[in-house]
BADOKOL-993238 format. One record per residue (C-alpha): residue number from 1; residue in one letter; x negated, y, z negated. Coordinates in nm, 4 decimals, padded with zeros to 6 digits. Each point is the difference from the previous one (the first is absolute). Layout:
// BADOKOL-993238
<NUM a <X Y Z>> ...
This chain:
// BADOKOL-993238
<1 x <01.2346 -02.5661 01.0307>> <2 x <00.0203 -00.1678 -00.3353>> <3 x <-00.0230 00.2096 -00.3128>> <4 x <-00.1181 -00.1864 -00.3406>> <5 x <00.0263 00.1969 -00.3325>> <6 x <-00.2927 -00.0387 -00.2338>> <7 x <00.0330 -00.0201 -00.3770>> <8 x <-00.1210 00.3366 00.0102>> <9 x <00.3175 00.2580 00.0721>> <10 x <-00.0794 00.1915 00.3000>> <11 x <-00.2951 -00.2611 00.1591>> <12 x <00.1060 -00.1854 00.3296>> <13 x <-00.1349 -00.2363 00.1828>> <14 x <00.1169 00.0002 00.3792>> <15 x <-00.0697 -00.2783 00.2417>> <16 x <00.0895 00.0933 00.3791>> <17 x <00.1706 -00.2310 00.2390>> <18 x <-00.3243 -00.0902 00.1975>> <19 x <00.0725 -00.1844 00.3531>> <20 x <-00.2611 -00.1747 00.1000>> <21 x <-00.0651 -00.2054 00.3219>> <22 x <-00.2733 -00.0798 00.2658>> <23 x <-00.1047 00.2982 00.0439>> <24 x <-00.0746 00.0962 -00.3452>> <25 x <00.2709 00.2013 -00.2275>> <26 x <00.2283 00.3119 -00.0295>> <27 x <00.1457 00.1701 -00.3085>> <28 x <00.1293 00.3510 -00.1323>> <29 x <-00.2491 00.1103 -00.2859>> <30 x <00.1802 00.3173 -00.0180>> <31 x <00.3580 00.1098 00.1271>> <32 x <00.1701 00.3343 -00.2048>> <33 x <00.3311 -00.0866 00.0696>> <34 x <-00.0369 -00.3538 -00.1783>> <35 x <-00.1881 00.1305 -00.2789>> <36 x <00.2779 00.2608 -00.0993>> <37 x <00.2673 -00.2463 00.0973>> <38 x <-00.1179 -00.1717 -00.2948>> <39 x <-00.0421 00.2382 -00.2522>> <40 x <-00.3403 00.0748 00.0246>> <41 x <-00.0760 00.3682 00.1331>> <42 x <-00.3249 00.0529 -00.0388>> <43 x <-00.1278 00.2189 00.3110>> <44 x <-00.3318 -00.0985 00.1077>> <45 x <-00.2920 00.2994 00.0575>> <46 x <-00.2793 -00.1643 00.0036>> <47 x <-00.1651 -00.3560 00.1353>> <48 x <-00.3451 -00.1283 -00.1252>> <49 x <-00.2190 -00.3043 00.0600>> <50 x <-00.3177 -00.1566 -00.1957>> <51 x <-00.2056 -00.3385 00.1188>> <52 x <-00.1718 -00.1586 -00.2731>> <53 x <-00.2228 -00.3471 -00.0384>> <54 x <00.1503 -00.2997 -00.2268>> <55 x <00.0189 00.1105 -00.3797>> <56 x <-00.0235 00.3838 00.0478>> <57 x <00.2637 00.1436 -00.2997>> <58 x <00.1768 00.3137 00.0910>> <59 x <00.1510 00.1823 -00.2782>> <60 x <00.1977 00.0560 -00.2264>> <61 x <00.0684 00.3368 00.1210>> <62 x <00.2667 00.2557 00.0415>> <63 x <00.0732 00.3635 00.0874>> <64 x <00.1362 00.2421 -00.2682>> <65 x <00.2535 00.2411 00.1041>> <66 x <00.0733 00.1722 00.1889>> <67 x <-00.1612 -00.1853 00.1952>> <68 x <00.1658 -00.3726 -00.0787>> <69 x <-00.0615 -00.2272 00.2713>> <70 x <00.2878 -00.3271 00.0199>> <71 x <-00.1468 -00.2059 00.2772>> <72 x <00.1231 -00.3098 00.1501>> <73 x <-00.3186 -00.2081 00.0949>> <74 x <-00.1052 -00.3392 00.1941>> <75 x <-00.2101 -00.1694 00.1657>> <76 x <-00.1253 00.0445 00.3355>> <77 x <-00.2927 -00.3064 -00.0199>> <78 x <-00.1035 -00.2092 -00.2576>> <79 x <00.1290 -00.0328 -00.3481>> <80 x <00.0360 00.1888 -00.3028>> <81 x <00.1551 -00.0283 -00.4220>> <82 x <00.2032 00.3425 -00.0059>> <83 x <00.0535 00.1473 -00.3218>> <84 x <00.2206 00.2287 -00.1643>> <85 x <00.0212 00.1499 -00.3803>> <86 x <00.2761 00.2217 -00.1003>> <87 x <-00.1184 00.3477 -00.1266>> <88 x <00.2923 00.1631 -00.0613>> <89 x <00.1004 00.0939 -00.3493>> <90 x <00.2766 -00.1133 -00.1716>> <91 x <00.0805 -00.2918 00.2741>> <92 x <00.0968 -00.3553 -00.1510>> <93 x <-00.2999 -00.1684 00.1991>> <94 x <-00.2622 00.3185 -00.1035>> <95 x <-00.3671 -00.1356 00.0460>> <96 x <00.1639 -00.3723 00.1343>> <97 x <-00.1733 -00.1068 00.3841>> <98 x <00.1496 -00.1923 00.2552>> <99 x <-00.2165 -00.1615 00.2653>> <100 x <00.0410 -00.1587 00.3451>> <101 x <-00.1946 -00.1577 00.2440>> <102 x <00.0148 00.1826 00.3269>> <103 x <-00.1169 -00.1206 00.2872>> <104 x <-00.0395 00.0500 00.4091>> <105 x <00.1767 -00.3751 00.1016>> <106 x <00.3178 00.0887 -00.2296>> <107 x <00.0232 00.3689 00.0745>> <108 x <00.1669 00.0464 -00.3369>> <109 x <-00.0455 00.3670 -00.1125>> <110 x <00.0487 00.1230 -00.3833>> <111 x <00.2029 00.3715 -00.0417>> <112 x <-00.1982 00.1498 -00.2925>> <113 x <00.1563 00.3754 -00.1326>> <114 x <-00.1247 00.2944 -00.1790>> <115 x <-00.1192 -00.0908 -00.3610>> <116 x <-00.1643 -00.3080 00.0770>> <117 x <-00.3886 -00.0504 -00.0066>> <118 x <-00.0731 -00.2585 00.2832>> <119 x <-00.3028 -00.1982 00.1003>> <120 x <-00.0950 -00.3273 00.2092>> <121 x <-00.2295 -00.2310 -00.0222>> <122 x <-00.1369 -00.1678 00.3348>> <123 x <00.0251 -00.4009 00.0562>> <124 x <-00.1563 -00.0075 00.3249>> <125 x <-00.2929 00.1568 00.2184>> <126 x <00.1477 00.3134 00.2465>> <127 x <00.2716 00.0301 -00.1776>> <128 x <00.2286 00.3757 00.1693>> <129 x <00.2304 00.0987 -00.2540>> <130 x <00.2166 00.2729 00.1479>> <131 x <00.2300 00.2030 -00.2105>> <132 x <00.2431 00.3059 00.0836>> <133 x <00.0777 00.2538 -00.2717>> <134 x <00.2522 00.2814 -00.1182>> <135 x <-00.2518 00.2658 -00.0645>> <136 x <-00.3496 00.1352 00.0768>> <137 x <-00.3230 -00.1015 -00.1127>> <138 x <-00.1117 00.2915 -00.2387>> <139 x <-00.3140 -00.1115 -00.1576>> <140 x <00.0444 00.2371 -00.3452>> <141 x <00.3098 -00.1825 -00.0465>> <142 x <-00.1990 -00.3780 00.0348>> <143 x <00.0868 -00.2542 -00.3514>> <144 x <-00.1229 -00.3075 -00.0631>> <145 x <-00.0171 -00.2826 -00.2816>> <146 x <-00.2664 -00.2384 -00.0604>> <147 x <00.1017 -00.2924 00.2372>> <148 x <-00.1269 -00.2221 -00.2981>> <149 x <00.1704 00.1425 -00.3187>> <150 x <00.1117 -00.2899 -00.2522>> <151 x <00.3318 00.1590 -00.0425>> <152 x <00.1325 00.0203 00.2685>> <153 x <-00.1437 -00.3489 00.0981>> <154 x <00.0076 -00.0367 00.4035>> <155 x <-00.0801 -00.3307 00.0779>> <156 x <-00.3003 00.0570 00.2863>> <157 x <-00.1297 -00.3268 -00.0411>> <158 x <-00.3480 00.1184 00.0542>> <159 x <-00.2611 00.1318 -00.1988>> <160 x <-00.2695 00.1723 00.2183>> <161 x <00.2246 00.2294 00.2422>> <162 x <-00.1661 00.2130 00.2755>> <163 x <00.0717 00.3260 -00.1456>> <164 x <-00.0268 00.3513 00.0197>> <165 x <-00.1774 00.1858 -00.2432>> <166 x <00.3198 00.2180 -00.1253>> <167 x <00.1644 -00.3254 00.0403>> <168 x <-00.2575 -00.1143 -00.2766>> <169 x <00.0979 00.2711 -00.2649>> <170 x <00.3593 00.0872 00.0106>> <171 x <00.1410 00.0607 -00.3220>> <172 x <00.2195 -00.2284 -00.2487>> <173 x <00.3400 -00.0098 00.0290>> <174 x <00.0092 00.0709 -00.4016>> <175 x <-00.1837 00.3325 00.0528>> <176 x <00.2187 00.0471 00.2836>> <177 x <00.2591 00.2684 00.0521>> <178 x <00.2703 -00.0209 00.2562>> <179 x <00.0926 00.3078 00.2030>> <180 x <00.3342 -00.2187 00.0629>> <181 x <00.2913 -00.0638 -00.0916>> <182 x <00.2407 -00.3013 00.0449>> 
């Protein structure tokens, strides 16, 4: 397992050793004892799953605590742009993104922790994006940002997105007020 620091502080990108041969391939998504042998003990509560067509948007969204999710996502089929935007006050990269492409031949999974709003974008038909997380679902404690806001500037590269209709009206992240802290 390889572990690549983003320019983001606390955003990783992982990429498992995948073997691959004949009969198809073989690799470790998830192993505790490697996680926490590299600093990163986050325990896992939670697993969730979403299949989308091409150019369905996803985000940006987030839960408030007590409820703050991190969540290391990937890839099961297909591809995606993952995006994350640092919400947490008083952090050097507050309101900066950092995407990657994610995808089912590469296996390459990005950690994502508590005060970051996340969303993907899909690149390709039946797309599963699979992601584990560090806390519950509790729908009062649901944030998002408008996946489009100018400032922040997320480069989608599309213009019509298949969205939800909260998706369609989150708020500004000028009018926004973060419940964390870096």
């Amino acid at each position: 397992m390889k572990i690549i620091k983003t320019p983001i502080p606390d955003l990783l990108v992982i990429e498992p050793n995948v073997f691959n041969d004949q009969r198809g391939y073989f690799f470790e998504s998830y192993n505790q004892e490697r996680y926490f042998n590299n600093n990163m003990n986050m325990l896992f509560v939670q697993d969730n799953e979403s299949k989308s067509g091409k150019n369905v948007l996803r985000g940006l969204h987030f839960q408030k605590p007590p409820f703050a999710q991190g969540k290391l996502v990937r890839v099961i089929q297909g591809k995606v742009l993952d995006v994350a935007v640092d919400i947490r006050n008083g952090s050097p990269t507050y309101g900066q993104y950092h995407a990657v492409e994610l995808d089912a031949i590469s296996k390459r999974m990005f950690y994502i922790p508590e005060g970051f709003a996340h969303g993907f974008l899909t690149l390709e038909d039946d797309t599963i994006f699979s992601y584990k997380c560090t806390n519950y679902y509790n729908k009062e404690s649901e944030g998002s940002l408008l996946w489009s806001d100018e400032t922040i500037g997320v480069k989608w590269d599309i213009e019509n997105p298949i969205l939800s209709e909260k998706d369609k009206i989150g708020p500004l992240f000028k009018d926004f007020k973060s419940p964390f802290t870096y």
